[in-house]
N, CA, C and O atoms as a CHARMM CRD file, in Angstrom:
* protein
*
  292
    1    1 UNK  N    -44.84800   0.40600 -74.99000 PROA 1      0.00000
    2    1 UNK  CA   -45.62100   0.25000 -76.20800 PROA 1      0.00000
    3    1 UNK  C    -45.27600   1.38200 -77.16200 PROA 1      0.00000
    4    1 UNK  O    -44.88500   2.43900 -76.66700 PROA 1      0.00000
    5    2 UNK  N    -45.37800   1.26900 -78.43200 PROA 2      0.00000
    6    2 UNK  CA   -44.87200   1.84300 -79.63900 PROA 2      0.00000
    7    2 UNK  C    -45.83900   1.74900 -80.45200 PROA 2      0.00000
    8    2 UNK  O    -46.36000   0.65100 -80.64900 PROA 2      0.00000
    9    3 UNK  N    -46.39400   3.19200 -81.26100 PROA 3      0.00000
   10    3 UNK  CA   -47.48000   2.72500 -82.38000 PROA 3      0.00000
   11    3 UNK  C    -46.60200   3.48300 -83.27300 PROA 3      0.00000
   12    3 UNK  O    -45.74300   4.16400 -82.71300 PROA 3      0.00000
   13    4 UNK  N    -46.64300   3.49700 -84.40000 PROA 4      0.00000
   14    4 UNK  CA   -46.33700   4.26800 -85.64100 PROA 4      0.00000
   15    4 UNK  C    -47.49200   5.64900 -86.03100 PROA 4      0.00000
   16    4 UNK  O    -48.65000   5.35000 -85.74000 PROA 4      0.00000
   17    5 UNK  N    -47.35900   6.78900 -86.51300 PROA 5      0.00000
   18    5 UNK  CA   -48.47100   8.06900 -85.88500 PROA 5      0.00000
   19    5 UNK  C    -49.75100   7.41700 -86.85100 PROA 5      0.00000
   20    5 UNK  O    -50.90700   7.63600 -86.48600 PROA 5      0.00000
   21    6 UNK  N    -49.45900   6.51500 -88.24200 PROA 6      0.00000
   22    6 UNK  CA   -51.11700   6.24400 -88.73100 PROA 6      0.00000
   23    6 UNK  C    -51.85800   4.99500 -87.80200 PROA 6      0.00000
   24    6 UNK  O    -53.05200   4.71300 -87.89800 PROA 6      0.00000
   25    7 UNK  N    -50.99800   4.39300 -86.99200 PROA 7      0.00000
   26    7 UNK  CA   -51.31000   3.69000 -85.78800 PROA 7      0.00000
   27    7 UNK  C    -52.12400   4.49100 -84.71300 PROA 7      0.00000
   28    7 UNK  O    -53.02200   3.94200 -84.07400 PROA 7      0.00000
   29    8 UNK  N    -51.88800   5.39900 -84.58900 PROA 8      0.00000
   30    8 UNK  CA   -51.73600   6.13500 -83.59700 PROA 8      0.00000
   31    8 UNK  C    -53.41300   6.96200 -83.47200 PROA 8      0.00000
   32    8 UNK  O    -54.31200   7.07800 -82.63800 PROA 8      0.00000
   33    9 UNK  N    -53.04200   7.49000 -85.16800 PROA 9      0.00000
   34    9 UNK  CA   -54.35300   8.44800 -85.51000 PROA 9      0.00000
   35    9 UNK  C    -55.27900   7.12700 -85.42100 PROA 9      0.00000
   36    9 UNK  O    -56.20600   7.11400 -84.61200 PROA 9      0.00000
   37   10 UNK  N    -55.05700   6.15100 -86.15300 PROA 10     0.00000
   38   10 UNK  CA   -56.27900   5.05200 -86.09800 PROA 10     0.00000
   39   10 UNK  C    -57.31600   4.66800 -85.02100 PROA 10     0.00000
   40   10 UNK  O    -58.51400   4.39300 -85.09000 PROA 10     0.00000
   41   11 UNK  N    -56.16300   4.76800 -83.68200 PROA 11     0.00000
   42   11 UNK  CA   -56.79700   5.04600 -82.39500 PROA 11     0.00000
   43   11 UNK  C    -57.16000   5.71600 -82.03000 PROA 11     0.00000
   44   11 UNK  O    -57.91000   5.43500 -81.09500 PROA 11     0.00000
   45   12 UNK  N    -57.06300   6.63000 -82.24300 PROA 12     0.00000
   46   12 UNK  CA   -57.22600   8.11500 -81.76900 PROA 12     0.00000
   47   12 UNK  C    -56.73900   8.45100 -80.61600 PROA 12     0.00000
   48   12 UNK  O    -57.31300   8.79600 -79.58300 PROA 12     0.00000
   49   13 UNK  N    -55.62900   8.32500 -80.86500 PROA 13     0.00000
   50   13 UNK  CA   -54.40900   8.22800 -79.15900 PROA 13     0.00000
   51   13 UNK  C    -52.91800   9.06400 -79.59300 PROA 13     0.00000
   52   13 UNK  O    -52.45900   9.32100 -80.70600 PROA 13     0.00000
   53   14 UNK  N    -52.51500   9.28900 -78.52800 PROA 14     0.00000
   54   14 UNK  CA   -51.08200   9.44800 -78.53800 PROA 14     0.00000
   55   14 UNK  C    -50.30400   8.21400 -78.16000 PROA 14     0.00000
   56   14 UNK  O    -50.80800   7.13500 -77.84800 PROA 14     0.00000
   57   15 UNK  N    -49.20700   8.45400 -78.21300 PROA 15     0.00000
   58   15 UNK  CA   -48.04800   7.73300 -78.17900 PROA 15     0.00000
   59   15 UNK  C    -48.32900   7.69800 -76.25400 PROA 15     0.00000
   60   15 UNK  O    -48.37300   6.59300 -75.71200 PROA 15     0.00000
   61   16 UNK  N    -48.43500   8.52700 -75.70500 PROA 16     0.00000
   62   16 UNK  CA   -48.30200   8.34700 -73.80200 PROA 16     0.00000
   63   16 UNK  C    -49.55300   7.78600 -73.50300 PROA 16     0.00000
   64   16 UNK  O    -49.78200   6.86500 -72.71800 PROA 16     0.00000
   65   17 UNK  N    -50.43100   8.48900 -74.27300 PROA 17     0.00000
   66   17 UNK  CA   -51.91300   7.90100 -73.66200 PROA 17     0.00000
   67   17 UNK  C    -51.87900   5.83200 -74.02600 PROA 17     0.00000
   68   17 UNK  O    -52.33200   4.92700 -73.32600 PROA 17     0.00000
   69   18 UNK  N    -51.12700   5.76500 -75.41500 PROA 18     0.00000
   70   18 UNK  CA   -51.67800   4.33600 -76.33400 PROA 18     0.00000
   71   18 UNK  C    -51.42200   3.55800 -74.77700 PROA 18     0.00000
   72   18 UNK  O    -52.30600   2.71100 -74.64500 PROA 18     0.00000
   73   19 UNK  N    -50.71800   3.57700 -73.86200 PROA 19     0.00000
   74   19 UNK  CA   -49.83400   2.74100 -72.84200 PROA 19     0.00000
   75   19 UNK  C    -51.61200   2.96800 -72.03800 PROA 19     0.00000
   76   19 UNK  O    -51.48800   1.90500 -71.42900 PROA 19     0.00000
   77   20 UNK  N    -52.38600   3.23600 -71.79600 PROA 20     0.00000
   78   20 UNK  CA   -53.71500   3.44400 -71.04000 PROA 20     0.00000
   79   20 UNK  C    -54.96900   2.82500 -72.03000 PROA 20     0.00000
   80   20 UNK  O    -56.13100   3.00100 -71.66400 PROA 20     0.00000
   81   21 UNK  N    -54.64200   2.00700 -73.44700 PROA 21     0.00000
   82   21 UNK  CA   -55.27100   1.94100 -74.19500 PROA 21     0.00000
   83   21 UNK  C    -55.58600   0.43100 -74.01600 PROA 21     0.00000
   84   21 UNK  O    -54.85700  -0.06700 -74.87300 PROA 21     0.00000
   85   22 UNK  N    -56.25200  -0.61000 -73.40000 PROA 22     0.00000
   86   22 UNK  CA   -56.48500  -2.10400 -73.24500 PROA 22     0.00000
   87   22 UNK  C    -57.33200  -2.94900 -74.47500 PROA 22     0.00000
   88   22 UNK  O    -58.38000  -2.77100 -75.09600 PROA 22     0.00000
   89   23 UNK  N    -56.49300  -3.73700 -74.45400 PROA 23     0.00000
   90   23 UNK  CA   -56.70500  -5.05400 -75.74300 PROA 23     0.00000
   91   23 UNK  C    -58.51800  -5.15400 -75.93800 PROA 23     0.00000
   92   23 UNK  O    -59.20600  -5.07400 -76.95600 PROA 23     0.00000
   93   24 UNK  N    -58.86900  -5.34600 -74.59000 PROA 24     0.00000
   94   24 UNK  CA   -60.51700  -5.38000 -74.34100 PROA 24     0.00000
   95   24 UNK  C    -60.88300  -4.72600 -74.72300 PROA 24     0.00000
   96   24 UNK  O    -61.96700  -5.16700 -75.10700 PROA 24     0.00000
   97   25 UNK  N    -60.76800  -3.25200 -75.13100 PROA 25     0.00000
   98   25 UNK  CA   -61.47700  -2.21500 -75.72900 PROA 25     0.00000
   99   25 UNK  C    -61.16100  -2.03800 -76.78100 PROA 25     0.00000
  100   25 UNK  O    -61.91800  -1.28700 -77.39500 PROA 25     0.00000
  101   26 UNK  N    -59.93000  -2.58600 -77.57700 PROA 26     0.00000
  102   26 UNK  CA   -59.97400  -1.93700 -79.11700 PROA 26     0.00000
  103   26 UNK  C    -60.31100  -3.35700 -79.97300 PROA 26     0.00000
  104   26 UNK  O    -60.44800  -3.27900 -81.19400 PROA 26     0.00000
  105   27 UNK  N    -60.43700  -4.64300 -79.28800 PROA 27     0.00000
  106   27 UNK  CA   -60.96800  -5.74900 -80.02200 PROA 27     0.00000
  107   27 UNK  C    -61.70200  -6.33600 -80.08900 PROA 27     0.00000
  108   27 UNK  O    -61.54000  -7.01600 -79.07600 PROA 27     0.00000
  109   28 UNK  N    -62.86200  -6.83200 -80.72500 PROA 28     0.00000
  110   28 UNK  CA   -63.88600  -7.64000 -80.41200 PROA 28     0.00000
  111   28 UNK  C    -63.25900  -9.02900 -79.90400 PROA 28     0.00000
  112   28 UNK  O    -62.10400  -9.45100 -79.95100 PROA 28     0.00000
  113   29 UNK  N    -64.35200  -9.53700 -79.44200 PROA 29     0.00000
  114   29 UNK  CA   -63.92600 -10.93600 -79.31600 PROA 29     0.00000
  115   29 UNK  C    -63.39300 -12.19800 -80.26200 PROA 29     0.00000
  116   29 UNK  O    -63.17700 -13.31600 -79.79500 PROA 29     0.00000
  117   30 UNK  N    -63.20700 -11.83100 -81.72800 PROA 30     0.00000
  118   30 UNK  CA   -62.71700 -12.82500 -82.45800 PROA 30     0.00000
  119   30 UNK  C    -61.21800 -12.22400 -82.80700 PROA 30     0.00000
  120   30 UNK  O    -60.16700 -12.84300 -82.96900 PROA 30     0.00000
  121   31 UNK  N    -61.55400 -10.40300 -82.88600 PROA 31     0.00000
  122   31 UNK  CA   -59.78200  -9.84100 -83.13400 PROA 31     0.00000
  123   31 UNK  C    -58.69800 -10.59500 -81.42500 PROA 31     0.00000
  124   31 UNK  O    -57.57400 -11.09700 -81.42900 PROA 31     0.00000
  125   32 UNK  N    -59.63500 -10.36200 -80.23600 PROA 32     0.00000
  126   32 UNK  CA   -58.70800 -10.91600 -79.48900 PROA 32     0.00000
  127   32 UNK  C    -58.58200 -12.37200 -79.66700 PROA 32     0.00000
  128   32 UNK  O    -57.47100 -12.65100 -79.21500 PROA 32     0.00000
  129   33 UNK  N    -59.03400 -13.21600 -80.00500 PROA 33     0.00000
  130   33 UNK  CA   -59.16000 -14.76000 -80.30000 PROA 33     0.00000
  131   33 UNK  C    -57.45200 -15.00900 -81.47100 PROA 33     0.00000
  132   33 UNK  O    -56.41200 -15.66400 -81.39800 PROA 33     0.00000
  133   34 UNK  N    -58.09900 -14.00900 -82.44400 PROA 34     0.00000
  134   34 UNK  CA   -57.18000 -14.05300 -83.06900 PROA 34     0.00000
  135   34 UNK  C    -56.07700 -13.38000 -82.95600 PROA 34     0.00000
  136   34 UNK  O    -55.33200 -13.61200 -83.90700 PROA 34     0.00000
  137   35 UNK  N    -55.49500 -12.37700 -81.92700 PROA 35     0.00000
  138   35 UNK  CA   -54.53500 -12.05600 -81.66400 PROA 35     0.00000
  139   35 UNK  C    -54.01800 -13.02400 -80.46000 PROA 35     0.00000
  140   35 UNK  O    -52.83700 -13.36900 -80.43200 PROA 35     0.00000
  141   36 UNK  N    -54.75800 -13.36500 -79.66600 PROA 36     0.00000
  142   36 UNK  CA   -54.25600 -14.12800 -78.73500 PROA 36     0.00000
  143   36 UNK  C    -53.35500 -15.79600 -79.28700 PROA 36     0.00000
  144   36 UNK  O    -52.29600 -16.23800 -78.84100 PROA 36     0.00000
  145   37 UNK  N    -54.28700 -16.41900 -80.40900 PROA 37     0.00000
  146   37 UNK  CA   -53.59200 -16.83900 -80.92200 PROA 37     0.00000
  147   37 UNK  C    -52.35300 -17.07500 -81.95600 PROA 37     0.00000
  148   37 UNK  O    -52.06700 -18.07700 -82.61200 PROA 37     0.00000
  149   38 UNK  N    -51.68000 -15.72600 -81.86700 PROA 38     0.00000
  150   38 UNK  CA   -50.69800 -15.49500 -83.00500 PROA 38     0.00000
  151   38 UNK  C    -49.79000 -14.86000 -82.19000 PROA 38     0.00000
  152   38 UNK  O    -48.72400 -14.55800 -82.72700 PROA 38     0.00000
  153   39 UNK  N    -49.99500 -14.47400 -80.59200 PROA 39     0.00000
  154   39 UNK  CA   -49.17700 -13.97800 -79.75900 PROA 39     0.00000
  155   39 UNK  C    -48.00800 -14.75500 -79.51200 PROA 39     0.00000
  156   39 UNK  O    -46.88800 -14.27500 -79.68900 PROA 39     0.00000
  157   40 UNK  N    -48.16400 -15.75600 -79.17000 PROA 40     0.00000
  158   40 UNK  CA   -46.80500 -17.01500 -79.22400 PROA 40     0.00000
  159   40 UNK  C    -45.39100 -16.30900 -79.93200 PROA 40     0.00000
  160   40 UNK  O    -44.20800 -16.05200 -79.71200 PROA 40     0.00000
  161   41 UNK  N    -46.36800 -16.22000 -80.84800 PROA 41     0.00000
  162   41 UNK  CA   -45.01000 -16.27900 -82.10700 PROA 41     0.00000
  163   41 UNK  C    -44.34800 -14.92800 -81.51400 PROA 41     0.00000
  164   41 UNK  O    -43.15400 -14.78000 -81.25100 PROA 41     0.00000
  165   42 UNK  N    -45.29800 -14.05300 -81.37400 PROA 42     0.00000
  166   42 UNK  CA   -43.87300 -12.46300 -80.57700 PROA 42     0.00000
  167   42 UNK  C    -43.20900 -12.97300 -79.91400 PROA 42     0.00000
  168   42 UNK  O    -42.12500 -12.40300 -79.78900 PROA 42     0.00000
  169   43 UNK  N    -43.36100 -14.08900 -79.22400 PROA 43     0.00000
  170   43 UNK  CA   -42.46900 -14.30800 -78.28600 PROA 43     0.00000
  171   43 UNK  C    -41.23900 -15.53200 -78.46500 PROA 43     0.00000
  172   43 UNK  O    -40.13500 -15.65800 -77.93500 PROA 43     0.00000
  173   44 UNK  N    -41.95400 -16.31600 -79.42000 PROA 44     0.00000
  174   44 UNK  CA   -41.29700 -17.29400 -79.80700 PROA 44     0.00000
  175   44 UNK  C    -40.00000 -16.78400 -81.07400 PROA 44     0.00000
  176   44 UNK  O    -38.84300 -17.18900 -80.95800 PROA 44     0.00000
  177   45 UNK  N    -40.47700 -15.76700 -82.35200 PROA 45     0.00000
  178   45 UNK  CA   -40.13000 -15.33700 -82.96700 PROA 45     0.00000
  179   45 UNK  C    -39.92300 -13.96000 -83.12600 PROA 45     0.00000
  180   45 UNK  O    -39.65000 -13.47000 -84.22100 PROA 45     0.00000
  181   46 UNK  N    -40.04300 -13.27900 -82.04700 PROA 46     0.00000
  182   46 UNK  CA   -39.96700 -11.81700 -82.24700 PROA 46     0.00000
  183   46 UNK  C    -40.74200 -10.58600 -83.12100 PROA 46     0.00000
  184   46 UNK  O    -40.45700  -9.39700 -83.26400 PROA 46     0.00000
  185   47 UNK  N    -41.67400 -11.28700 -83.55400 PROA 47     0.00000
  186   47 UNK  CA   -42.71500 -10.63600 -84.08400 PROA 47     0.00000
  187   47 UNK  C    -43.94600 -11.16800 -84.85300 PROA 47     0.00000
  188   47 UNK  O    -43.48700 -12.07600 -85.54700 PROA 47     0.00000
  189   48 UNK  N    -45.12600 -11.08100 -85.06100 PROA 48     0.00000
  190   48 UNK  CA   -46.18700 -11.42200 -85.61800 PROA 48     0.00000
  191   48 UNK  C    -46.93700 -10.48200 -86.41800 PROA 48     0.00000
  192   48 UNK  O    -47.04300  -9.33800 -85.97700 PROA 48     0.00000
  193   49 UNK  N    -47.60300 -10.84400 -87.78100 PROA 49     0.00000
  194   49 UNK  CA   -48.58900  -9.99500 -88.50100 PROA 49     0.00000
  195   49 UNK  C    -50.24700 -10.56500 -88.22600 PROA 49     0.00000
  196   49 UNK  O    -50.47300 -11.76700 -88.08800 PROA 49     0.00000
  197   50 UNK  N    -51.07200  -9.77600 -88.18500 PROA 50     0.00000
  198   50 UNK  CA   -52.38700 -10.04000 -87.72900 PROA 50     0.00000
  199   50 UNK  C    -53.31500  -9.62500 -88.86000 PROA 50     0.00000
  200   50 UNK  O    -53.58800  -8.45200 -89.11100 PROA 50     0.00000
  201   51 UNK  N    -53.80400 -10.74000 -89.55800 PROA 51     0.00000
  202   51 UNK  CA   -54.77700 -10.09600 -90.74600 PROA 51     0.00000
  203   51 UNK  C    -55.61700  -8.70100 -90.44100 PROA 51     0.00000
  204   51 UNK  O    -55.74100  -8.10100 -89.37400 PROA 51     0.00000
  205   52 UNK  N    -56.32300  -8.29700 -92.18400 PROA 52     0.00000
  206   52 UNK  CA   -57.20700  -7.21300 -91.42800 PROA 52     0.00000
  207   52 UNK  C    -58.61400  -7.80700 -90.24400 PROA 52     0.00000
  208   52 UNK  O    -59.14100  -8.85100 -89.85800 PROA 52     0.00000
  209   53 UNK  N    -58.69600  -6.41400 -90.07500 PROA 53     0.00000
  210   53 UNK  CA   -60.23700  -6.94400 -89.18600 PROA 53     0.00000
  211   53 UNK  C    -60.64800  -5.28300 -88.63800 PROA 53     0.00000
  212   53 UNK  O    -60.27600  -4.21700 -89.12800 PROA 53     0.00000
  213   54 UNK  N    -61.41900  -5.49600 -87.61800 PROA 54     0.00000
  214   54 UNK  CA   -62.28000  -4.26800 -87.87200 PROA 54     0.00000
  215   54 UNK  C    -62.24100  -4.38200 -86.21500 PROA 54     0.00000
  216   54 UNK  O    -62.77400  -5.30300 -85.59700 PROA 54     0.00000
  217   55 UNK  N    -61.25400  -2.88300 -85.38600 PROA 55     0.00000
  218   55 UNK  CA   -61.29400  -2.71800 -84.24800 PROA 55     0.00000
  219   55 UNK  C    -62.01800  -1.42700 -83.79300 PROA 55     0.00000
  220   55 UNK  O    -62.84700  -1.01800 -84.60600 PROA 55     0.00000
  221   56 UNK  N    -61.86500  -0.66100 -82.59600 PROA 56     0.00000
  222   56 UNK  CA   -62.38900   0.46500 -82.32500 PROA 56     0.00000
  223   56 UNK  C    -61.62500   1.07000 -81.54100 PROA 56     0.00000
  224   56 UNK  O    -61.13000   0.61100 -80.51100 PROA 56     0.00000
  225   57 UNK  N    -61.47100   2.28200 -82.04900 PROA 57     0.00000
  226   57 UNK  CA   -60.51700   4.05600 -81.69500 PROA 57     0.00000
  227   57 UNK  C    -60.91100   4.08300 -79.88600 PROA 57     0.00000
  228   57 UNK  O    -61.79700   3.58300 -79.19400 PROA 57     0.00000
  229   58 UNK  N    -59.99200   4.75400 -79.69200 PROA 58     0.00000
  230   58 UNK  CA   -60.17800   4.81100 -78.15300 PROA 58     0.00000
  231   58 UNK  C    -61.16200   5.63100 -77.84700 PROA 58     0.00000
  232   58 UNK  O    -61.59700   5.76400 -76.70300 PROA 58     0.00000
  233   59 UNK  N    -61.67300   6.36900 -79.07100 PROA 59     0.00000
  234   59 UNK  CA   -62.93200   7.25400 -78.62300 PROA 59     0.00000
  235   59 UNK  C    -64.12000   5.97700 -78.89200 PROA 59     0.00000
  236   59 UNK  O    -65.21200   6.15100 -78.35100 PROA 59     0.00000
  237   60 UNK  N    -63.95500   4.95200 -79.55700 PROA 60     0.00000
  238   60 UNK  CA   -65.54200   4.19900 -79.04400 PROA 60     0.00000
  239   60 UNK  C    -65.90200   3.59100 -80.58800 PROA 60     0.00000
  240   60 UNK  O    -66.74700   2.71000 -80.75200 PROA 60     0.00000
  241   61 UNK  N    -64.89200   4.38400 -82.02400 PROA 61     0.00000
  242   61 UNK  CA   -65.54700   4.04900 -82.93000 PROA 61     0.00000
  243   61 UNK  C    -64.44100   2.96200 -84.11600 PROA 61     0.00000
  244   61 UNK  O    -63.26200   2.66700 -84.30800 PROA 61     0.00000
  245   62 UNK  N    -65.71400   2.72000 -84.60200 PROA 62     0.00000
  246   62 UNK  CA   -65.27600   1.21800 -85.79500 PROA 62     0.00000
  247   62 UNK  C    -63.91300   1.84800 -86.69200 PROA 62     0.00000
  248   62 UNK  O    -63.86000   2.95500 -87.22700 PROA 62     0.00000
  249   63 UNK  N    -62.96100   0.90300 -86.67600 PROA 63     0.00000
  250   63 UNK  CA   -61.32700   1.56400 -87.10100 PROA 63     0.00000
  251   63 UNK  C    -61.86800   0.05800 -88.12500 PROA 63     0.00000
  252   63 UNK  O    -62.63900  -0.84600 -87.80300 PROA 63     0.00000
  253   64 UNK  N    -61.18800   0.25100 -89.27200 PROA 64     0.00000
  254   64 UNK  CA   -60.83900  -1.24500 -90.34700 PROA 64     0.00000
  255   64 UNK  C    -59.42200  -0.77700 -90.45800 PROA 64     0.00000
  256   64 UNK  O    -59.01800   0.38100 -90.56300 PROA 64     0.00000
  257   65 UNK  N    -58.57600  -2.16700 -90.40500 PROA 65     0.00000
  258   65 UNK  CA   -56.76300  -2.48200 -90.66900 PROA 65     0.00000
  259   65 UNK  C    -56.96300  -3.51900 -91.38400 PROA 65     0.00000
  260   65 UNK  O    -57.59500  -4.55900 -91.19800 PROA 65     0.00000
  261   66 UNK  N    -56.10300  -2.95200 -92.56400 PROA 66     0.00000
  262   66 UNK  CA   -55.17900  -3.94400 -93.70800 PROA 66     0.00000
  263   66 UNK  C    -54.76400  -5.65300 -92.83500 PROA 66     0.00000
  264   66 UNK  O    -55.09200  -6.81600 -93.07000 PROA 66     0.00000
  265   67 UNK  N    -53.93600  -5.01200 -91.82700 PROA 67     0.00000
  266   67 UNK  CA   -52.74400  -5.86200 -90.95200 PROA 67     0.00000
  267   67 UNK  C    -51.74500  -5.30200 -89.95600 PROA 67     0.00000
  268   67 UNK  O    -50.75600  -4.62500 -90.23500 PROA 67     0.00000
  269   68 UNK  N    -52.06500  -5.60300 -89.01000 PROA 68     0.00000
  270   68 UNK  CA   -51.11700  -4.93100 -87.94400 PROA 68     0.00000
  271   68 UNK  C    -49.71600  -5.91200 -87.68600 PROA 68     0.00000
  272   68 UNK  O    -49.70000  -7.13700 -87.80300 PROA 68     0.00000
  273   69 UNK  N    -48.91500  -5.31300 -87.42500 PROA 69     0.00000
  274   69 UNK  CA   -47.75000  -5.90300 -86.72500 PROA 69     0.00000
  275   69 UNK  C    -47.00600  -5.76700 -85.83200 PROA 69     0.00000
  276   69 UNK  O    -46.10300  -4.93500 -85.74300 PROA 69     0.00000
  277   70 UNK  N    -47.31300  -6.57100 -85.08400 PROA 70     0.00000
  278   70 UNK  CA   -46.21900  -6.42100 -83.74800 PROA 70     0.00000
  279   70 UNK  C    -44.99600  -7.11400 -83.89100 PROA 70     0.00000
  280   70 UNK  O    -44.64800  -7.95500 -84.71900 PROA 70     0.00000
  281   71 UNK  N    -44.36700  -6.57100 -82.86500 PROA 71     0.00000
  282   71 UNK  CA   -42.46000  -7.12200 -82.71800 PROA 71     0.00000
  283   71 UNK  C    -42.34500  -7.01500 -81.01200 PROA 71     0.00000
  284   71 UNK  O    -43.13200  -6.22600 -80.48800 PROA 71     0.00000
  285   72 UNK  N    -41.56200  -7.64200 -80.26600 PROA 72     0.00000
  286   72 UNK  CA   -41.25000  -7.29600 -78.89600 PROA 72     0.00000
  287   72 UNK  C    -39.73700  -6.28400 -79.46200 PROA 72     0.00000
  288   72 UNK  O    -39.07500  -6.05600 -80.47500 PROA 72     0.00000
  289   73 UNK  N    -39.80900  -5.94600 -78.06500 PROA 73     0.00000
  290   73 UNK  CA   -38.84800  -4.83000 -78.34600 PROA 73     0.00000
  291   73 UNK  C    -37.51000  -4.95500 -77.34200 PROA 73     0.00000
  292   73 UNK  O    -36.60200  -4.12800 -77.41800 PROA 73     0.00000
């Protein structure tokens, strides 16, 4: 796993720790709904954008994102 460092600060993680950081804890149940459904495409297409929405820092608190994007690597 790979974050970019305003990725990173958003979580409030490092780059070694983000790999200890689980989907269940930084998404509510509609961000995973909606990431789960747009996951395909990383795989189908090599990458996906995920509207904003409103997750939580590995310390516990409310993060808001523009849009995240993933790519497989």
């Amino acid at each position: 796993m790979f974050g970019n460092q305003a990725g990173l600060d958003m979580l409030e993680t490092t780059s070694v720790a983000l790999q200890n950081v689980s989907l269940e804890k930084i998404f509510d149940e509609n961000g995973r709904k909606a990431l789960f459904a747009e996951f395909p495409q990383v795989l189908q297409q090599g990458f996906m954008c995920l509207q904003g929405g409103i997750c939580l820092s590995s310390m516990g608190r409310a993060v808001s994102y523009e849009r995240a994007v993933a790519w497989k690597v």
